[in-house]
C-alpha positions as CSV (number, residue, x, y, z in Angstrom):
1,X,0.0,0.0,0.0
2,X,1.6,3.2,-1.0
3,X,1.4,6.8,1.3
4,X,-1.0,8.5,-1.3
5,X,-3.6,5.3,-0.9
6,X,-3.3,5.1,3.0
7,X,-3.9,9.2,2.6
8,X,-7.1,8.4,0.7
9,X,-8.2,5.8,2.8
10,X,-7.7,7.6,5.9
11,X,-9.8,10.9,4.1
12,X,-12.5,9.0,3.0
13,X,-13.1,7.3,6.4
14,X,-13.1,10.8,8.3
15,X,-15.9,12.2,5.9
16,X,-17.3,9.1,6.0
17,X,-17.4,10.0,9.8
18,X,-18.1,13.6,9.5
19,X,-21.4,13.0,7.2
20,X,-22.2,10.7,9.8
21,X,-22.2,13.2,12.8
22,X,-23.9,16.0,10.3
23,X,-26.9,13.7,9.9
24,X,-26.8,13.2,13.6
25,X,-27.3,16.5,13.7
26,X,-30.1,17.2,11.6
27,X,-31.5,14.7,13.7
28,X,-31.4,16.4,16.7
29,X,-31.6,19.9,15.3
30,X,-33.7,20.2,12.6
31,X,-37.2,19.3,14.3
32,X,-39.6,21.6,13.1
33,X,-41.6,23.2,15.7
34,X,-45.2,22.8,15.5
35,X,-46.2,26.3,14.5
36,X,-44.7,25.6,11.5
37,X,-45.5,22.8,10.5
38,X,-49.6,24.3,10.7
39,X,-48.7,26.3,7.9
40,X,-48.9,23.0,6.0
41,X,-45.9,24.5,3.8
42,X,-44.3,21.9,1.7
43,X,-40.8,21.0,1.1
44,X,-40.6,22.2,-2.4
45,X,-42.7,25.5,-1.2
46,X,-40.0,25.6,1.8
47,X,-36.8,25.8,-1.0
48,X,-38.6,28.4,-2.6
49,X,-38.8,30.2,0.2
50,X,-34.9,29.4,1.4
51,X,-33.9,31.0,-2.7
52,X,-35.9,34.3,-2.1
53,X,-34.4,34.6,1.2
54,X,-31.0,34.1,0.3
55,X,-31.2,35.7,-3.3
56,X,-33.5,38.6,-3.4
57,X,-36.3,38.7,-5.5
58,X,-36.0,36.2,-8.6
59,X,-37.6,35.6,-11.7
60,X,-40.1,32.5,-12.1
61,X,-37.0,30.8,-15.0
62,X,-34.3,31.4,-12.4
63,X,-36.2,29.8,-9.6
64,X,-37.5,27.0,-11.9
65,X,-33.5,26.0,-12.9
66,X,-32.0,26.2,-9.2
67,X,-34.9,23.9,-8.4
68,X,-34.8,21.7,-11.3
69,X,-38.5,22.0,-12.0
70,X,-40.5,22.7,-14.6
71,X,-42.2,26.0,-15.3
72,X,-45.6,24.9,-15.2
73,X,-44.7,22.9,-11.3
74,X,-43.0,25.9,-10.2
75,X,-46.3,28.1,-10.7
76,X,-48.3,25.7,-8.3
77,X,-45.8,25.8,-5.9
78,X,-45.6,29.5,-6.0
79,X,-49.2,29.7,-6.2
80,X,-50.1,28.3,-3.2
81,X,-47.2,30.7,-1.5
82,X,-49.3,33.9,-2.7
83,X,-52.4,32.2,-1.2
84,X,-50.8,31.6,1.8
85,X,-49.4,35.3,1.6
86,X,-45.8,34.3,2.2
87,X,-44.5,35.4,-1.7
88,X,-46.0,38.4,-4.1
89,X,-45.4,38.0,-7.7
90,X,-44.8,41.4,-10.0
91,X,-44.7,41.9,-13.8
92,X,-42.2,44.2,-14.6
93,X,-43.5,47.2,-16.4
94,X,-40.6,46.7,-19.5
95,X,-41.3,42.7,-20.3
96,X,-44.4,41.5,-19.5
97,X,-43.2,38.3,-20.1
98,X,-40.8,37.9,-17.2
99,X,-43.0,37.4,-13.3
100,X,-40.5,38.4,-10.5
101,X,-41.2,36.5,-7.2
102,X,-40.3,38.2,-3.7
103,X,-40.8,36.8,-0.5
104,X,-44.0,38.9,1.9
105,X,-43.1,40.2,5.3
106,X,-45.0,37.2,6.3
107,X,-42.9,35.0,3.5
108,X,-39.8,36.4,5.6
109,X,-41.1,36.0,9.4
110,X,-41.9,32.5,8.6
111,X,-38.5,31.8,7.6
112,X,-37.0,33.7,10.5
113,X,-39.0,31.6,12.7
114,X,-37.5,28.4,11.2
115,X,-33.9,29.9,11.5
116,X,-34.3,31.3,14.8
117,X,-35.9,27.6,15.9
118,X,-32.7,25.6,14.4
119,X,-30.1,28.3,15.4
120,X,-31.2,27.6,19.1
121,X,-31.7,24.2,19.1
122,X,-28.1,24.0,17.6
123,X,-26.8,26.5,20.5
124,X,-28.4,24.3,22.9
125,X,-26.0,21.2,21.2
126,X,-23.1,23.5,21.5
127,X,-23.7,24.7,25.2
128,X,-22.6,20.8,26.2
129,X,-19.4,21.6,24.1
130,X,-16.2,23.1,26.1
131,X,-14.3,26.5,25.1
132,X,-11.4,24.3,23.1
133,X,-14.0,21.9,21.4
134,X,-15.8,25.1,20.2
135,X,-12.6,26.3,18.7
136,X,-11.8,23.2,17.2
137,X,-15.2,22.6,15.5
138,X,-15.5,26.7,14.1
139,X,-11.8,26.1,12.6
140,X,-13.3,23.3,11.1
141,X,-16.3,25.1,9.6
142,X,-13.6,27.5,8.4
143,X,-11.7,25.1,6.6
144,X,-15.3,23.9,4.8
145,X,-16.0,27.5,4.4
146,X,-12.8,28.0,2.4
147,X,-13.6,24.4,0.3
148,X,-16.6,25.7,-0.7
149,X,-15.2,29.2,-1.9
150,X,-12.8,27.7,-4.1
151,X,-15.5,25.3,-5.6
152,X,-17.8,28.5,-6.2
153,X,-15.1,29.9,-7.7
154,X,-13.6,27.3,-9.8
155,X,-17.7,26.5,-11.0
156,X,-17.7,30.1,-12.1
157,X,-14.6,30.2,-14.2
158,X,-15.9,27.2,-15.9
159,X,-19.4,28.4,-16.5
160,X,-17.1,31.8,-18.3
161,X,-15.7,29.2,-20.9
C-alpha cells in the first residue's frame, strides 16, 4: 500500500465519519416546531422560500432552474405561497413576459422563525461543548468555508468558458 492510498483511505473514512455526525445533527436539530408545521408548507414551497431569502427577488425561470422544476410545477408551488401570503409576484412594467417572485413580510417571518428555531436548538447542542471543542469545531467550519469558496469559484470560471 503506498502513502498517497493510505492518505485516501484515511480521508474517506473521516468524511465518512463527519457526514455521519452532520446527519446526527439534523437529527437532533432540525425538528420543526409545530407552528410551522400548521402552515402545512411543503418541502418544495420551503426551497422556494430558502432561494428568495438568500437571493432577493428572482424571476419564475431562475427559480424554476435552481430547483430543477418545470415552469408549469413551479407556478403551483408558488401559487399556493401567494395564497398563503408568504411570496407576491410582479410583472415588470418593461417585459411582460418575465414574473419576479419576492418573498412577503410574512414570507420572511416564517423563515425567521424556522432559522431562529434551528439556530437555538443547535446553540443548545453546542452549550454541552467546552471553550477548546468550540474552537476546534469553528476552525473546522472555516476550513469547509474556504472548500466551498474555491469550488464556487472554480464552478464560475468554468461556467465563463
Amino acid at each position: 500500500m503506498t502513502p498517497e492510498t493510505c492518505s485516501e483511505d484515511a480521508k474517506f473514512v473521516l468524511v465518512k465519519d463527519i457526514l455521519g455526525f452532520i446527519q446526527k445533527l439534523y437529527t437532533e436539530a432540525l425538528v420543526v416546531p409545530q407552528g410551522l408545521l400548521e402552515t402545512e408548507i411543503t418541502m418544495p414551497q420551503l426551497q422556494v422560500l430558502l432561494l428568495l431569502r438568500q437571493h432577493g427577488p428572482l424571476s419564475m425561470g431562475i427559480i424554476s432552474k435552481k430547483l430543477c422544476v418545470g415552469l408549469a410545477t413551479l407556478t403551483g408551488i408558488v401559487d399556493r405561497l401567494v395564497r398563503q401570503g408568504f411570496v407576491e409576484r410582479e410583472t415588470p412594467p418593461d417585459n411582460r413576459r418575465v414574473v419576479i417572485c419576492h418573498l412577503t413580510p410574512k414570507g420572511n417571518d416564517h423563515y425567521q422563525s424556522l432559522w431562529q428555531f434551528t439556530t437555538d436548538k443547535v446553540a443548545e447542542l453546542l452549550d454541552g461543548v467546552d471553550n477548546e471543542g468550540l474552537s476546534i469545531i469553528r476552525n473546522g467550519f472555516c476550513q469547509l468555508e474556504k472548500s466551498i469558496a474555491n469550488k464556487l469559484t472554480a464552478a464560475e470560471s468554468t461556467d465563463r468558458i
